[in-house]
N, C-alpha and C positions, 0 to 999 in steps of 0.2 A: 447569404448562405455562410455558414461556419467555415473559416479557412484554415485557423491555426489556436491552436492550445498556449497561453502563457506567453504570450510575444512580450519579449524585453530585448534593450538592445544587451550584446554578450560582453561580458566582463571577466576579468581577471577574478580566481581564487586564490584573491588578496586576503592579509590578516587572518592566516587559518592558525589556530592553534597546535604547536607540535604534540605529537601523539603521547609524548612521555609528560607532558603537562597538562595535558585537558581531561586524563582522567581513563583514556582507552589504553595504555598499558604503559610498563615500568622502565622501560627501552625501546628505541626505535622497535619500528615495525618489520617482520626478520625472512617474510617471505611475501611472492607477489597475491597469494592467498591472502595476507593479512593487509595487505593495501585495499585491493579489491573492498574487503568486508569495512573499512573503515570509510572507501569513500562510498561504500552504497551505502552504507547508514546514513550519510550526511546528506546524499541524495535524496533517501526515503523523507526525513526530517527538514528536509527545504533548504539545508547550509548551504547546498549548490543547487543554482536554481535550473530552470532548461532555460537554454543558449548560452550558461557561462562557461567561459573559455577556462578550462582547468590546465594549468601551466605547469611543465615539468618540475622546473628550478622550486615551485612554490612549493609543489609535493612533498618533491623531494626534502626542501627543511620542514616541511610540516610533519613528516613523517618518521623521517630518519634513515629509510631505505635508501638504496641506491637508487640509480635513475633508470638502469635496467630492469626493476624490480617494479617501478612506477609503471614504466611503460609496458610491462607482462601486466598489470592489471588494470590497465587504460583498455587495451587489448580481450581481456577476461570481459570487463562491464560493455564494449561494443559489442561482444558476440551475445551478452545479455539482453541488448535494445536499450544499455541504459546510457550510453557515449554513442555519440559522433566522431569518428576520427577522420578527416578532411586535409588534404596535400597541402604541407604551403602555412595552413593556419590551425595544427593542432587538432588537441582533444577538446572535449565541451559535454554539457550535459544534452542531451538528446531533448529537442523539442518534439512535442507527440502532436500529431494534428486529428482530427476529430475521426476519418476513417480508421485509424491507427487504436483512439481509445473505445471506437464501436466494437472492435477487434476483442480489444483485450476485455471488455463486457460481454461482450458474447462466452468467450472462452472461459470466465467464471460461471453463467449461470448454467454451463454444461456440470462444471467443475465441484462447485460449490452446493449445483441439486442434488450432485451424485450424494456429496459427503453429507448432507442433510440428511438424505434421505436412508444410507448408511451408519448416520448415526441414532435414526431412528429404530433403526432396529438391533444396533449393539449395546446402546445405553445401558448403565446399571442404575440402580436406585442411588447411588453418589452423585453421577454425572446428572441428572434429574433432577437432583437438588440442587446442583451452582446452577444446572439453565433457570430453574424456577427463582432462586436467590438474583442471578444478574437483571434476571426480566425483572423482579419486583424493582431496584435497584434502576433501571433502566426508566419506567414508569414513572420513578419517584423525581427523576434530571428532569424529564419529559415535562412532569408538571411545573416544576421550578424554573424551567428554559436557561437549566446550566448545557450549553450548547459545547462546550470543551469538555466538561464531563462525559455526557453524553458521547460525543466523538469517542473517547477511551475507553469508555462501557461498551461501547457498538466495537471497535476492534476486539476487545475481548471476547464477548460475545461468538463472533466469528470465527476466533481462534479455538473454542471451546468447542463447536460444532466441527470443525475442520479437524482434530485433535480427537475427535470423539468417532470417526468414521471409522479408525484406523488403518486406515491406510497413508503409508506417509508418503506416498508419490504426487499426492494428491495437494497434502501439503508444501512438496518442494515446488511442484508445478504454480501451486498459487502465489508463494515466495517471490518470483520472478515477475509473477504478470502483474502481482501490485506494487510495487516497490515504485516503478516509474508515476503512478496516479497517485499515491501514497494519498500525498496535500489535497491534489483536488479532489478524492474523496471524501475527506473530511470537511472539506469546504464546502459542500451541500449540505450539513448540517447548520449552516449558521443562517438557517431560513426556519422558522417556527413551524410552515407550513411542514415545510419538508420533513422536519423534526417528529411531528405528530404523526405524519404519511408512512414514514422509516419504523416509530415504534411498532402501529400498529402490522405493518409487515410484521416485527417482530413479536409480537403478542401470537400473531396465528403459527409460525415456523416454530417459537418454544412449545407451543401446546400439541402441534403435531407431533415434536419427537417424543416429548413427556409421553402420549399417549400410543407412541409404539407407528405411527401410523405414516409410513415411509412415503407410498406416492405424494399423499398430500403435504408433508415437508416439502420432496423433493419440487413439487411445482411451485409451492408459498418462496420456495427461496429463491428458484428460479422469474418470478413474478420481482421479485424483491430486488434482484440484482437490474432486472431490467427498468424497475421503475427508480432506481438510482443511477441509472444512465440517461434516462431522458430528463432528471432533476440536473445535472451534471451538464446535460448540453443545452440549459435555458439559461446560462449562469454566464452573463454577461463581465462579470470580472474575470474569468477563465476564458472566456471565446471570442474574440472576435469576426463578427458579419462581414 
């Protein structure tokens, strides 16, 4: 049985680039909001993997902040679910175990049918045509088996429909519950199978909103979301029995 998501042993975030040289801003970083936001990016993006030990001192020169500033947003990302903070041995990026990502699947395809299915019915003739342009677009990776494309067209994709509900609660709420699975979402698509399984979810979800027709969005995506969760927990490089 699945027991743990991503097991590596924990490491230091060692050789981080400072903030003011990698390109995310002009001077140190000037509040624990802007730490926060800097180490969830690298979270989202895999820089820090789950179980590595994120270490004050290191922050602290990578970022330029103080170290009370670090540790107000070591603080901000546990109340998130995205740090472990543990007596004795610090912060760390939070390892998710498989009840934990059933969790946070479920709670998209509540989430994510609503907005589907919201977007199906506020769409205008614009938003109609990026869904119809990304799906063509989408089709086109699919037959090619560009598998990292595809991955960037499918977060898109999602973004467009989530964007298109309007309601942006809806969007902060999903902010937070993918950010920790970011990777291993994306990492279901480096199976062909899965590839072709994922489009054609996506083929019937664009044509439901295209065509106004809410319920049926809202279950295609809800269907979708669940069959990239059990694509997710057959994926032996992410799970171990």
């Amino acid at each position: 049985m699945v027991q743990r998501i991503a097991t590596r042993p924990a490491r230091r975030a060692r050789n981080v680039k400072p903030a003011s040289r990698a390109g995310d801003a002009g001077a140190a970083l000037r509040s624990p909001a802007d730490v926060a936001a800097w180490l969830r990016e690298r979270i989202r993006l895999g820089r820090f993997v789950p179980g590595q030990r994120l270490v004050e001192a290191d922050l602290v020169e990578a970022t330029g902040a103080s170290r009370s500033k670090v540790r107000e947003a070591l603080r901000r990302l546990e109340a998130e679910g995205l740090v472990s903070i543990e007596e004795f041995r610090g912060a760390s990026v939070k390892r998710l175990g498989p009840d934990e990502v059933r969790q946070i699947y479920r709670a998209r395809m509540a989430l994510e049918g609503l907005a589907a299915a919201e977007c199906a019915l506020r769409a205008d003739d614009a938003l109609r045509a990026r869904l119809r342009e990304t799906q063509a677009k989408l089709d086109e990776v699919e037959k090619a088996g560009d598998h990292d494309r595809f991955a960037q067209l499918n977060g898109a994709w999602h973004r467009m429909i989530i964007e298109g509900s309007g309601n942006p609660y809806i969007a902060q709420f999903l902010t937070h519950l993918t950010v920790p699975i970011y990777r291993l979402l994306f990492s279901t698509f480096y199976s062909t199978q899965r590839l072709a399984e994922a489009n054609a979810d996506h083929r019937l979800i664009t044509a439901a909103i295209v065509e106004g027709r809410a319920a049926d969005a809202e279950q295609a995506m809800r269907t979708h979301i669940s069959n990239g969760l059990a694509a997710l927990l057959e994926l032996d490089t992410q799970l171990q029995a």
